[in-house]
C-alpha positions as CSV (number, residue, x, y, z in Angstrom):
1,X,-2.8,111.0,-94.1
2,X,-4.5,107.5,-95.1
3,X,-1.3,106.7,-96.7
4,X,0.5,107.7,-93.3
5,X,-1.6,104.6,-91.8
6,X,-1.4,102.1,-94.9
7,X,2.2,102.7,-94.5
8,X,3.1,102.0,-90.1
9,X,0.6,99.0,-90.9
10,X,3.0,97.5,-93.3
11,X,6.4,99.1,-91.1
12,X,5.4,98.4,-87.6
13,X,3.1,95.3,-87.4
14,X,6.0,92.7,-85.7
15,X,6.3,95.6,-83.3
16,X,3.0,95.0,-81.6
17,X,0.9,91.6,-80.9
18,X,-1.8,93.3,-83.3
19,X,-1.5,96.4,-85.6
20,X,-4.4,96.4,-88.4
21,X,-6.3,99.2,-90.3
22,X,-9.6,100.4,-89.3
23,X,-12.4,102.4,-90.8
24,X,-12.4,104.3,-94.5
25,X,-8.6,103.6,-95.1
26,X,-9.2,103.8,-99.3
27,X,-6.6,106.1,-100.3
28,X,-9.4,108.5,-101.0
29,X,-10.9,108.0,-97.9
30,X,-11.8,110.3,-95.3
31,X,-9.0,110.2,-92.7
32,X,-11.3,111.1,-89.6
33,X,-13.2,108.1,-90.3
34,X,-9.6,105.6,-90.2
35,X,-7.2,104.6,-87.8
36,X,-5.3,101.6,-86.8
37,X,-6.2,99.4,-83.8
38,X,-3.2,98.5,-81.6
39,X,-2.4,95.7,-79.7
40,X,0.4,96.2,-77.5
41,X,2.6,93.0,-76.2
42,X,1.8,94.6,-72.6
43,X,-1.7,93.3,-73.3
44,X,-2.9,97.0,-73.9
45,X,-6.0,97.9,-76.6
46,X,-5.3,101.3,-78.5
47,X,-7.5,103.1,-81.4
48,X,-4.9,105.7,-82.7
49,X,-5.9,107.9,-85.1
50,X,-4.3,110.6,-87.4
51,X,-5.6,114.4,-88.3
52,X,-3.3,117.5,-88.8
53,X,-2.3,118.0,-85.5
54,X,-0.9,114.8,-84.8
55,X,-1.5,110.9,-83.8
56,X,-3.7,110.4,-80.8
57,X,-5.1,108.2,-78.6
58,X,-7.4,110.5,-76.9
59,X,-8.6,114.0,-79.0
60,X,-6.0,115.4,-76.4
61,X,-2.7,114.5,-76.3
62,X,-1.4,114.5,-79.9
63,X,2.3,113.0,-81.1
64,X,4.6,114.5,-84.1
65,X,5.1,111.1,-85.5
66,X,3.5,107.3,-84.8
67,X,6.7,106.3,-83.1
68,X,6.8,109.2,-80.5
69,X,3.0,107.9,-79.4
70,X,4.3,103.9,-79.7
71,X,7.5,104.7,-77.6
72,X,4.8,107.0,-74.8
73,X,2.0,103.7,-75.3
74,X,4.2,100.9,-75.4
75,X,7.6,99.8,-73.6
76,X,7.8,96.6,-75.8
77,X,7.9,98.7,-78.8
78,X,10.7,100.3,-77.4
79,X,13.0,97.9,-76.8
80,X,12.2,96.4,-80.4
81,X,12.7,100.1,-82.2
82,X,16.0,100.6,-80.5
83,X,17.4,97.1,-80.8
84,X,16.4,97.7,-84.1
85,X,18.3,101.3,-84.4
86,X,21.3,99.9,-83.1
87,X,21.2,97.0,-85.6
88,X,21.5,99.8,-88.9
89,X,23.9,102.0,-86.8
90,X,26.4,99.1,-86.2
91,X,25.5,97.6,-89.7
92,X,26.4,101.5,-90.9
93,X,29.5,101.4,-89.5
94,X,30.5,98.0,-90.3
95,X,30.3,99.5,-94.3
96,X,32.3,102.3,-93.8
């Protein structure tokens, strides 16, 4: 799971006006003790964290993958990921 975090901090940081690892994110770290603090371009602060049932924001709520919590936490993101999408769909096609 710390390699799940090392790895959206290096995907996702243009994505967000601050994405940066937090915590005991050694690869041999414990994962309850790391996370990544999110900045979103809406001016909102999130600590999300990973554990087997999900990412989170809250203990409650818990997301299959980092991008179905940053689509629910962030409309910026959003736009970005889909513009993005539709840039390797049409660049897909184009090669075909």
């Amino acid at each position: 799971m710390i390699e799940d975090l090392i790895q959206i901090s290096r995907e996702y940081p243009e994505y967000f006006k601050k994405l940066t690892l937090e915590g005991d994110w050694e690869p041999e770290g414990d994962y309850r003790k790391a996370g990544l603090f999110c900045q979103t371009f809406e001016g909102k602060d999130y600590n999300i964290t990973i554990s087997p049932q999900g990412w989170t924001i809250d203990d409650e709520t818990y997301y299959p993958t980092f991008e179905a919590l940053a689509h629910r936490i962030s409309k910026s993101f959003s736009v970005k990921w889909n513009e993005e999408l539709m840039k390797k769909l049409e660049s897909a096609m184009e090669s075909d």
